[in-house]
C-alpha positions as CSV (number, residue, x, y, z in Angstrom):
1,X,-37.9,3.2,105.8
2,X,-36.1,3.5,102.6
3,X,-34.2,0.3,103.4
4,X,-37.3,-1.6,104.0
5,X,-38.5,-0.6,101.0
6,X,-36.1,-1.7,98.7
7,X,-36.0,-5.1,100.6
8,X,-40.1,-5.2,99.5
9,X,-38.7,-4.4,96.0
10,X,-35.9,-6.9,95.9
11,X,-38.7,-9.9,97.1
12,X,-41.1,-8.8,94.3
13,X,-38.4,-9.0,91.6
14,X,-36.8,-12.4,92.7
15,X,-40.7,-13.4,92.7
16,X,-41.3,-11.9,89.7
17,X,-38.4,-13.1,88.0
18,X,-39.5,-16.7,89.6
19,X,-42.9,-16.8,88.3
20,X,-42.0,-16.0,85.5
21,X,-39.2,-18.4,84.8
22,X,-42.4,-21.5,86.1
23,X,-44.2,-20.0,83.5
24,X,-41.7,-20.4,80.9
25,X,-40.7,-23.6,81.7
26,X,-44.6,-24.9,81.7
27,X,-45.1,-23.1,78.5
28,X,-42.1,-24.8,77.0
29,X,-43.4,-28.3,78.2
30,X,-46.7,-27.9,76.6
31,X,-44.6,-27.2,73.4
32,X,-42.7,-30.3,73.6
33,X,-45.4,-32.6,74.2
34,X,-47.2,-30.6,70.7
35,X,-44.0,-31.3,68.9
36,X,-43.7,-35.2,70.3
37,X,-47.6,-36.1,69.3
38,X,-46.8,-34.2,66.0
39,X,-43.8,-36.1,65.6
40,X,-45.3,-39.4,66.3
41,X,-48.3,-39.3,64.6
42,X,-48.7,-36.8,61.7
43,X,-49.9,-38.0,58.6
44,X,-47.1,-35.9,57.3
45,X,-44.1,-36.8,59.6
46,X,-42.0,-38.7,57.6
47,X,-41.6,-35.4,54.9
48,X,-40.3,-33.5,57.7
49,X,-36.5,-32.3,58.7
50,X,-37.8,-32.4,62.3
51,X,-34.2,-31.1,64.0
52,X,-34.4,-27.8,61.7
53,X,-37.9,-27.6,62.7
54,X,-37.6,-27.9,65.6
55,X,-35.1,-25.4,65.9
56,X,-36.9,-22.4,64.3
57,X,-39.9,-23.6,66.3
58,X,-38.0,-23.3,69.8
59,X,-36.5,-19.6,68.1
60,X,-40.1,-18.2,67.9
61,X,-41.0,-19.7,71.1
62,X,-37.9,-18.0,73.2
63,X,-39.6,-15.5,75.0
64,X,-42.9,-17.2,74.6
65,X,-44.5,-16.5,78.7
66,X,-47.8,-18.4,78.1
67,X,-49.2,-20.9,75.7
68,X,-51.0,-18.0,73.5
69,X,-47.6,-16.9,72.9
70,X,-46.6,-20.2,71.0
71,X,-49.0,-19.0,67.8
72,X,-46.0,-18.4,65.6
73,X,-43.8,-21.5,66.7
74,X,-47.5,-23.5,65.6
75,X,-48.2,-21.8,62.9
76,X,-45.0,-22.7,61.2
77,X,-45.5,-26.3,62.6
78,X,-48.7,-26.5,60.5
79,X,-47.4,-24.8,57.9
80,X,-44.3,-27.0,57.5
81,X,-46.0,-30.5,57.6
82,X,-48.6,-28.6,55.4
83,X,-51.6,-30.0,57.2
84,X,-54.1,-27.7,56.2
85,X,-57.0,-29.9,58.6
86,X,-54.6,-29.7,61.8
87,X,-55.8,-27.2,64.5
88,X,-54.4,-26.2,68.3
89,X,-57.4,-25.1,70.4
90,X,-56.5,-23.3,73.7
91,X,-59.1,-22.2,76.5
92,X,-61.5,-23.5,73.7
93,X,-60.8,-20.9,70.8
94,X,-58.6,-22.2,67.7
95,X,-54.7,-21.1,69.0
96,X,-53.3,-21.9,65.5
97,X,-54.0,-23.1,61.7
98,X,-52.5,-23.7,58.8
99,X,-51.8,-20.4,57.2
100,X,-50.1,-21.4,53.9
101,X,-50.6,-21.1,50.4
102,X,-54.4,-22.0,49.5
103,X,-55.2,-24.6,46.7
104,X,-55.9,-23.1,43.6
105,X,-59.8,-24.4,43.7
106,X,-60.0,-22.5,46.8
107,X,-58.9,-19.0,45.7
108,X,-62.5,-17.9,44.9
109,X,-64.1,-19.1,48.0
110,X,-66.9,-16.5,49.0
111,X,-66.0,-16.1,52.5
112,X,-69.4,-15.2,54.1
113,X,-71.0,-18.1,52.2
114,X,-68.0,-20.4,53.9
115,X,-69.1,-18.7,57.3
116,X,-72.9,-19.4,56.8
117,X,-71.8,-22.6,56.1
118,X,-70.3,-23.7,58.5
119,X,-72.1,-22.2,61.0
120,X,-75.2,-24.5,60.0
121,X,-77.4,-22.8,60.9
122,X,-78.5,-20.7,57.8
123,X,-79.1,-23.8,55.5
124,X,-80.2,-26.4,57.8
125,X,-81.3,-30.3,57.2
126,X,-83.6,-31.1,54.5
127,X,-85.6,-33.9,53.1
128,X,-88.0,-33.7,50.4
129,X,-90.0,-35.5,47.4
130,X,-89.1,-33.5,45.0
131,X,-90.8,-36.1,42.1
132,X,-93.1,-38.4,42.7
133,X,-89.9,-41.0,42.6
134,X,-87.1,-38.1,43.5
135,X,-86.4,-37.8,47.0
136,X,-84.0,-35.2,47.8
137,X,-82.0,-34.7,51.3
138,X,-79.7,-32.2,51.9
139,X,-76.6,-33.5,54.9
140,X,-75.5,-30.1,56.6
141,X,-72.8,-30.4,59.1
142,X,-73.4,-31.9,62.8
143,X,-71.4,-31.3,65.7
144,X,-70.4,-34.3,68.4
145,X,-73.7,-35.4,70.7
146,X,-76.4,-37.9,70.7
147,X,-75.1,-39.9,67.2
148,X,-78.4,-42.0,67.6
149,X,-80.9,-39.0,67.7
150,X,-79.0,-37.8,65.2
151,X,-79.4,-40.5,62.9
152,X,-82.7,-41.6,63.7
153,X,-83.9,-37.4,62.5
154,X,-81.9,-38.3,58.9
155,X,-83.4,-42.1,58.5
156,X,-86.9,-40.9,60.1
157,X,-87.0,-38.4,56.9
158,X,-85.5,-40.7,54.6
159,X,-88.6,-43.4,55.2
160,X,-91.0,-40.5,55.3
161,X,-89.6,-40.3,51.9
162,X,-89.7,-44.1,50.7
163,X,-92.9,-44.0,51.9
164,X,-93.9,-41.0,49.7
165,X,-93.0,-43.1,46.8
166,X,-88.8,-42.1,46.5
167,X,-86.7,-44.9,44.4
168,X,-84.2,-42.6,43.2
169,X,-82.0,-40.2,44.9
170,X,-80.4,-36.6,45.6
171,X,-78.0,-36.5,48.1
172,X,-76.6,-32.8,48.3
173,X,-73.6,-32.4,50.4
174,X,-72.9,-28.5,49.0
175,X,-73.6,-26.8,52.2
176,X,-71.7,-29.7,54.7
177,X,-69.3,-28.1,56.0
178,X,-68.0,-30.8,58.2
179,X,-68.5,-32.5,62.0
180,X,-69.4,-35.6,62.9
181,X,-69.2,-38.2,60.3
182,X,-71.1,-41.2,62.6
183,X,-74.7,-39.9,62.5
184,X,-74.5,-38.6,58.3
185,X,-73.3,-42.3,57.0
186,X,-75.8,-44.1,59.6
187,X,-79.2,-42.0,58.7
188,X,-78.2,-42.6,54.7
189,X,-77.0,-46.5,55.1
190,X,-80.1,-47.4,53.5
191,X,-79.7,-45.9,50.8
192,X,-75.4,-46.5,50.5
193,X,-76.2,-50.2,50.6
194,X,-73.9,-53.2,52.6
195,X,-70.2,-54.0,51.9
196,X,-67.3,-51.6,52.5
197,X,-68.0,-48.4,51.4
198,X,-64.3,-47.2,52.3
199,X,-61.9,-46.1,55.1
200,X,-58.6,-44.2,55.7
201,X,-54.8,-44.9,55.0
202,X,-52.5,-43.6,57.5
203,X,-48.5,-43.9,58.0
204,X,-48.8,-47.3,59.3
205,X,-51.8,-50.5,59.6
206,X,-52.7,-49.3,62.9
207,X,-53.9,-46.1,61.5
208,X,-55.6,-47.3,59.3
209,X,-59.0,-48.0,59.2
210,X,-62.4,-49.7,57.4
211,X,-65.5,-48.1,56.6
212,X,-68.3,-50.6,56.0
213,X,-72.4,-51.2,56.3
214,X,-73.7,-54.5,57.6
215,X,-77.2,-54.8,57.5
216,X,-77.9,-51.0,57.3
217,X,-75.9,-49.8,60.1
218,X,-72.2,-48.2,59.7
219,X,-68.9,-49.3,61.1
220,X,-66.1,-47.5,61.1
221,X,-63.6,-50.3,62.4
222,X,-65.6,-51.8,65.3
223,X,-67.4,-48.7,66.3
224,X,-70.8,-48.1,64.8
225,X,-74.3,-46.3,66.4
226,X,-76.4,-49.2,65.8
227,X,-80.5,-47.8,65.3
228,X,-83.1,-49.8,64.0
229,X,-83.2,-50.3,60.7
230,X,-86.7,-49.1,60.2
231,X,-87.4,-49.4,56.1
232,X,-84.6,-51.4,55.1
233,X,-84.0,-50.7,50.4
234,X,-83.6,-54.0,48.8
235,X,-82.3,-53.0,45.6
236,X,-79.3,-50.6,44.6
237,X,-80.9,-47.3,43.7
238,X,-79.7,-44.3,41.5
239,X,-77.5,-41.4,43.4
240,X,-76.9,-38.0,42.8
241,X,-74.4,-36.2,44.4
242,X,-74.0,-32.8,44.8
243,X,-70.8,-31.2,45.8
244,X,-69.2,-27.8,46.6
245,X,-66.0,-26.0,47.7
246,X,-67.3,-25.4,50.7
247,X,-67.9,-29.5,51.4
248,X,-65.4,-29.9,53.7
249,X,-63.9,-32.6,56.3
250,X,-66.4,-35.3,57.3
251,X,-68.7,-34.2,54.3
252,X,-66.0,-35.2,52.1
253,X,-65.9,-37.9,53.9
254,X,-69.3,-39.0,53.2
255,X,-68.6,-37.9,49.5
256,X,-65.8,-40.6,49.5
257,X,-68.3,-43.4,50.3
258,X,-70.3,-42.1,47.8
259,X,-67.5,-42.7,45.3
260,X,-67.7,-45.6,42.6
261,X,-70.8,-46.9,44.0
262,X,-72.1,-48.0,41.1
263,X,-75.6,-46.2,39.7
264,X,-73.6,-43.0,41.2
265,X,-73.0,-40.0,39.9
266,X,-71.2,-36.3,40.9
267,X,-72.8,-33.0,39.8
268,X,-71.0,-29.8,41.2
269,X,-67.7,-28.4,42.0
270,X,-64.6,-30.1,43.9
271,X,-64.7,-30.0,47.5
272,X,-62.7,-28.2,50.1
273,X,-59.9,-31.0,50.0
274,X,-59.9,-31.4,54.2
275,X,-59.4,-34.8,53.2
276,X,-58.4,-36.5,56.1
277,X,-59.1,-38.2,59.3
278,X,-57.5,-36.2,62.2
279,X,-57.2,-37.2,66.0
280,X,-57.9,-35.4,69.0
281,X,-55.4,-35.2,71.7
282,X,-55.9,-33.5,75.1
283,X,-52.4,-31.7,75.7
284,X,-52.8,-30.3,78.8
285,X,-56.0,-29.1,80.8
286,X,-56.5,-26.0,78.8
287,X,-54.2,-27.0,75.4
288,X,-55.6,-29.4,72.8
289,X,-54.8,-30.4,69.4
290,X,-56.3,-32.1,66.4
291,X,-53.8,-33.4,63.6
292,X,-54.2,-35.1,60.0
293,X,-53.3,-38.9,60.4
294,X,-55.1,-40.6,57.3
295,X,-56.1,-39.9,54.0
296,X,-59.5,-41.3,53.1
297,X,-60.3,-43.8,50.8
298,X,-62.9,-45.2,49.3
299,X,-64.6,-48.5,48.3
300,X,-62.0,-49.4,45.7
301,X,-58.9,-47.9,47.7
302,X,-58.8,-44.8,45.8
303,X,-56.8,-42.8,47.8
304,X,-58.2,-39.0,48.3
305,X,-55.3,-36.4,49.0
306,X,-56.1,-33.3,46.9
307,X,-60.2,-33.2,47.1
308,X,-63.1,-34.9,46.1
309,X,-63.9,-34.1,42.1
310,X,-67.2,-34.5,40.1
311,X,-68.4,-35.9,36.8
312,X,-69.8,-33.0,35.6
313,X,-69.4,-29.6,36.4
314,X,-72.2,-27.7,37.6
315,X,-72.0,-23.8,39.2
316,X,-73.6,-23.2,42.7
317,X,-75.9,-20.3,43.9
318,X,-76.2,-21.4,47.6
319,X,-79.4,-18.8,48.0
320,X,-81.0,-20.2,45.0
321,X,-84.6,-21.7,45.4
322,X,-84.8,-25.3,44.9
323,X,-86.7,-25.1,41.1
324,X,-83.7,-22.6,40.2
325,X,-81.3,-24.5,40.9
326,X,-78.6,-25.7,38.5
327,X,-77.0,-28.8,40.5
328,X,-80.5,-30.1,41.3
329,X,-81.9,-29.8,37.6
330,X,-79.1,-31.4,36.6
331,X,-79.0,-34.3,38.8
332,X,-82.7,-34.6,38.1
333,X,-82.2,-34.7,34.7
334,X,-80.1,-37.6,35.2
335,X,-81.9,-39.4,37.4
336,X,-84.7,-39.5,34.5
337,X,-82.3,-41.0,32.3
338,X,-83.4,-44.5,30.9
339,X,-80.3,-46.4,31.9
């Protein structure tokens, strides 16, 4: 019996000690097809020392067992290349971030606002008259989905607003904390106006890429969401802009188009500085990455790798009402101007 027995415990250990040697081994291969698509196509690849990286990666990884386990090898990837937009998503919760030293604009960032924020769903979408020629609309963050339904809400509200007698404009971008870019550019092409409005600047050409608006509908290279342009403007009409810290990734985005368009002008604070296109790639079915490769530009090849500044400073109260609010009177203000 006892020699049965320690036969049962000799299988289970050479099992165990199998298993668990598969498992390593398919750990380490999702690890070294992060490093290769890192490697490859980071905006920041070419700043790297990618054999010392490597190595201290591979260190923290020894007795990594599962993918969770590679946080510390990723972290220091992100950390390294400095790519404070880059993100490793595993059984579809964030894996690892960048973890480093915060910009110094950043360093006062009320957290739970940040939260709220991007959440969106405590400050929502907004479109308003608020003078007989003012119409105000507030972009909030919007996740991946219908892009046409989605741009057809924003431009439906915009016209509501034409039609209510708008010819000047407040476009506040404070509480977008990011998403999908596609459906925020094609509900406000109206009011952007044709020609290229911007793009990104990666590594190489091919990662590259145009912004523009042809007849009222956005194109980010060849791809666009194409809705009918229901009350096309004519003529250039003054912008406001509104900006936080807490605009962030495609809102900045939409900042950038918003940049030296001429009867233009920036109220608020410096955004996040998420400043970059990323990619998406599928590592394996459970692993999945999203990297910076571009820095955006805008319509006069500015290049944007810090953050998106303002013209004038102006403090934000994101639980203000609307008559109490500083960035608004100001931008109002402006608007008034005889220029």
């Amino acid at each position: 019996m006892k020699k049965t027995w320690k036969n049962v415990l000799v299988c289970f250990l050479i099992s165990s000690s199998f298993t668990s040697s598969a498992q390593n081994s398919k750990t380490k291969t999702t690890l070294d097809k992060i490093i290769e698509h890192v490697e490859n196509s980071s905006l920041y690849r070419k700043n790297i020392d990618w054999a010392a990286l490597k190595k201290e990666m591979y260190v923290l990884a020894t007795n990594a067992d599962s993918v969770s386990h590679l946080k510390p090898a990723l972290d220091l990837m992100l950390k390294t290349l400095n790519d404070t937009h880059g993100r490793v998503f595993h059984n579809n919760q964030y894996l690892s971030y960048y973890s480093g030293e915060k910009k110094e604009h950043r360093k006062n960032i009320d957290w739970d606002v940040y939260t709220e924020i991007q959440s969106a769903q405590v400050y929502e979408f907004k479109a308003t008259n608020i003078q007989d020629s003012i119409g105000y609309v507030r972009i909030v963050g919007l996740p991946m989905g219908d892009n046409q339904k989605m741009s057809s809400n924003i431009q439906n509200a915009v016209c509501k607003l034409i039609e209510n007698g708008a010819k000047k404009w407040i476009i506040d971008l404070r509480y977008n904390g990011g998403g999908n870019m596609f459906p925020m550019v094609e509900g406000l092409a109206n009011i952007i106006g044709d020609g290229i409005v911007g793009g990104t600047e990666g590594v190489t050409e091919d990662e590259s890429s145009v912004w523009q608006i042809k007849d009222g509908d956005f194109f980010y290279d060849e791809q666009n969401v194409a809705i009918e342009n229901k009350c096309p403007i004519l003529e250039l009409q003054r912008v406001a802009v509104l900006t936080s810290v807490y605009t962030a990734s495609s809102g900045e985005a939409l900042a950038v188009i918003l940049k030296n368009r001429p009867r233009t002008r920036f109220f608020g604070n410096k955004t996040m500085g998420m400043v970059t296109a990323t990619d998406y790639n599928q590592i394996d079915s459970l692993t999945a990455m999203m990297i910076s490769v571009s820095y955006y530009k805008d319509r006069e090849s500015n290049l944007y790798n810090e953050f998106v500044d303002v013209d004038e400073i102006v403090d934000f109260d994101p639980k203000v009402e609307t008559n109490e609010d500083k960035g608004i009177s100001r931008a109002i203000e402006w608007l008034n101007e005889n220029k």
